[in-house]
N, C-alpha and C positions, 0 to 999 in steps of 0.2 A: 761606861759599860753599855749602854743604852744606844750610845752614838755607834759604836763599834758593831752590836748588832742590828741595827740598821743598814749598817754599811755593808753588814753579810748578805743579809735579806736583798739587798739591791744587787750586787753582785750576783748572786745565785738568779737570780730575775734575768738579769741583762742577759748570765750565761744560757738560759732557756730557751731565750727571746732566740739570740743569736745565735745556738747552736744546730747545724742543719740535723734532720735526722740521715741515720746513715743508711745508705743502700749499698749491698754487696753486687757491687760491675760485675765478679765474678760470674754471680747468680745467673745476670742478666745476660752475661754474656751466653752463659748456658742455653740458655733457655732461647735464647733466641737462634744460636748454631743448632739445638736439637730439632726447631721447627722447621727452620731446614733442610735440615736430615731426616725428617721424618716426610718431607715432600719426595726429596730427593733417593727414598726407599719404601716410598709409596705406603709408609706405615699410617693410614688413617684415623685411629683413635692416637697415635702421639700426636698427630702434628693437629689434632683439635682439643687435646687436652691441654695444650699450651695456650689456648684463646680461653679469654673470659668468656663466661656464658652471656654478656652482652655485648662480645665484639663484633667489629666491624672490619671487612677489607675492602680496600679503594683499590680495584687492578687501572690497568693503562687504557683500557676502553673506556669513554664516555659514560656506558651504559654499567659499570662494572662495577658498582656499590652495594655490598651485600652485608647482611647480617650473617650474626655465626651460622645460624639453620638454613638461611638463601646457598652462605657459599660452600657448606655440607653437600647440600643436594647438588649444586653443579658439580665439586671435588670429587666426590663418592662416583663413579665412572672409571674416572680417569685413575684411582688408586687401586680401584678393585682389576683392572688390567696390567697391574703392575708396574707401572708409569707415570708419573705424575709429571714434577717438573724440579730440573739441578740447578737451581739457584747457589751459585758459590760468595758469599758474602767476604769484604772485604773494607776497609778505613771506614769500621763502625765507629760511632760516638755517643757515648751515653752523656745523658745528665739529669741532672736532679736538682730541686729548690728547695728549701729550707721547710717547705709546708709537705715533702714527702714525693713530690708530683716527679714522673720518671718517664722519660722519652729519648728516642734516638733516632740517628743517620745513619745509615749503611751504604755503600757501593755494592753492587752485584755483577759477576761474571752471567751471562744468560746466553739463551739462544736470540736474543734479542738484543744481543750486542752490550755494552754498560746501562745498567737501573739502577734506579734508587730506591730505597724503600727508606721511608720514617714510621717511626710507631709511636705507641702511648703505652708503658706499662703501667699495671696495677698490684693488687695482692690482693690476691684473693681464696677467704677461707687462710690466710697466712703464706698464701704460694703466690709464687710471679708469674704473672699471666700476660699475655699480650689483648688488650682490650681495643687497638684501632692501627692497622698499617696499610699503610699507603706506597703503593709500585708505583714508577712514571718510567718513561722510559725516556734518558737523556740524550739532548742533541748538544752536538757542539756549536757555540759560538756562529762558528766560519761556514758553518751546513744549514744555519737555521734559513737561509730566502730558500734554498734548494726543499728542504722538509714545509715550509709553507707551500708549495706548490703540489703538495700529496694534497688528492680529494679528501677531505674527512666526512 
């Protein structure tokens, strides 16, 4: 009897150890089309209610590393004119590790031809937030000696 519940006790362990926790893609996926859509309709409090109050965005300029309240003050202009920017997302991918931790890849349609954007979700307050995304703007392969010869 003794042996048997130990045997449970170790099993119930392993399954712990082992078992990821679960994130809803759906959620994420949500969340991450709405913030889009809220750029892409220049809705200013959606598309910052979607960032953690500690995030971060990395744009494709050098110089372009902002905190939520940095990239407020640049965004807030450009919404309040009714324009922001129509980022069309496309061959996202989510993932997740067993300790909870949640990040993605996306493809974007842009005026800037194919981007990329990666991020870091969190949960915050029990809501998914976007807490760090990162724009680059992709060159191809067969273009890259040609885009080395742009002054930066």
């Amino acid at each position: 009897m003794k042996i048997t519940i130990n045997w449970w006790i170790l099993l119930m362990c392993l399954c712990l150890v082992s078992c990821k926790q679960h994130v809803d893609k759906k959620s994420i996926n949500n969340l991450v089309d709405n913030w889009h859509n809220a750029a892409s309709n220049a809705n200013l409090d959606t598309f910052f209610n979607c960032m953690s109050n500690d995030a971060v965005y990395i744009g494709t300029d050098p110089s372009e590393r902002w905190s939520r309240k940095q990239f407020y003050k640049f965004c807030k202009p450009y919404f309040e004119r009714g324009k922001a920017w129509d980022f069309k997302p496309y061959n996202r991918k989510i993932y997740t590790d067993k300790n909870g931790i949640i990040w993605f890849d996306e493809l974007l349609h842009t005026w800037m031809g194919t981007c990329r954007g990666s991020g870091v979700i969190v949960k915050e307050n029990g809501t998914y937030k976007i807490a760090h995304y990162h724009l680059s703007v992709t060159v191809k392969n067969s273009k890259i000696k040609q885009f080395l010869q742009i002054e930066q």
